[in-house]
C-alpha positions in Angstrom: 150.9 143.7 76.6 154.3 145.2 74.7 153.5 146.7 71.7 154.6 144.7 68.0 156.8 146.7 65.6 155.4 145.8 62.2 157.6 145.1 59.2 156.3 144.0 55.8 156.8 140.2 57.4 154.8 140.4 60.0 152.2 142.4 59.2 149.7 140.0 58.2 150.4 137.2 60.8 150.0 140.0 63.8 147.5 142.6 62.2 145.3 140.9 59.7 145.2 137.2 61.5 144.6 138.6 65.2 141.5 137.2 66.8 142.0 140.7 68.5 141.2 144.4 66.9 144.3 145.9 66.4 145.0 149.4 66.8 148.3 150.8 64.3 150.1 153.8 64.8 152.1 155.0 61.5 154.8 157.2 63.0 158.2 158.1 62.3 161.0 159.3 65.1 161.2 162.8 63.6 158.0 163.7 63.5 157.1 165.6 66.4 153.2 165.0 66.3 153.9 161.6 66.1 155.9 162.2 69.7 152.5 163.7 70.8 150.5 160.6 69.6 153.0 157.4 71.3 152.6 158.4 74.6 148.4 158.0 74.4 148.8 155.1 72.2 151.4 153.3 74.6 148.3 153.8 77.3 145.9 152.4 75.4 148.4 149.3 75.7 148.5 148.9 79.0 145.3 149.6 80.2 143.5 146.9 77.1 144.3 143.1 77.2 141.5 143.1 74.7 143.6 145.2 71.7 146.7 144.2 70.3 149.0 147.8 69.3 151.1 148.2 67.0 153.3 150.4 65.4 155.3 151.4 62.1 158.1 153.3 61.4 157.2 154.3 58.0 161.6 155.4 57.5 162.4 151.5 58.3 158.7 149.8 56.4 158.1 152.5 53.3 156.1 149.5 51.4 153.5 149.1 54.3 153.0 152.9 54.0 152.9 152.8 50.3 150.3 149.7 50.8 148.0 151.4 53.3 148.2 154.8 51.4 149.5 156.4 54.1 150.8 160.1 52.9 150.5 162.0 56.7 151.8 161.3 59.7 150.9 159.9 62.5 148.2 158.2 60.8 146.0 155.8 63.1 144.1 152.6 61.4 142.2 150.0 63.2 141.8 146.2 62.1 138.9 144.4 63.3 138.7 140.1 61.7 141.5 141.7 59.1 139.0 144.2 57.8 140.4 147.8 58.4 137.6 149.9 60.1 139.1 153.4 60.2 142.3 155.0 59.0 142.9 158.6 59.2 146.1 161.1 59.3 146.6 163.9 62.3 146.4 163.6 66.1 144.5 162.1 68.1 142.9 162.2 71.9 142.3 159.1 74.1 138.9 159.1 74.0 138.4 159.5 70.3 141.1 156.3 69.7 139.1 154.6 72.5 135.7 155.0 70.9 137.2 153.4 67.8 138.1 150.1 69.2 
């Protein structure tokens, strides 16, 4: 699957409507953790059809950081039948992200 840039338009038609769980990566390009985290998040992509990921520059979508209180990046959150399910700032490994969904 390609991963969906979110933007305050899309957001809840591709997070919080999926019939999928949705993994989100809060990131912004000069962050240098957040160039740590893409690389494990962009596997998680290809190797589950059953996950939709996303990502948001919070530079280019302030207001969906602002709405998710997201203060740290990279920040993951997970959506599962639009209810979020975990959200938390800092790095993280494969298998913790993989445990979550």
């Amino acid at each position: 699957m390609a991963i969906t840039m979110l933007t305050e338009e899309n957001f809840d038609t591709e997070v919080m409507n999926s019939d999928k769980t949705v993994l989100v990566d809060f990131y912004a390009d000069w962050c240098g953790p957040c160039k740590m985290q893409s690389p494990i998040v962009d596997e998680i992509d290809s190797e589950r059809d059953d996950v939709k990921v996303c990502k948001i520059n919070i530079d280019q979508q302030p207001g969906l950081a602002m709405r998710f209180g997201v203060m740290s990046i990279p920040t993951i959150m997970v959506v599962k039948n639009g209810e979020t399910t975990f959200k938390e700032p800092g790095l993280m490994q494969k298998r913790d992200l993989v445990k979550l969904l």
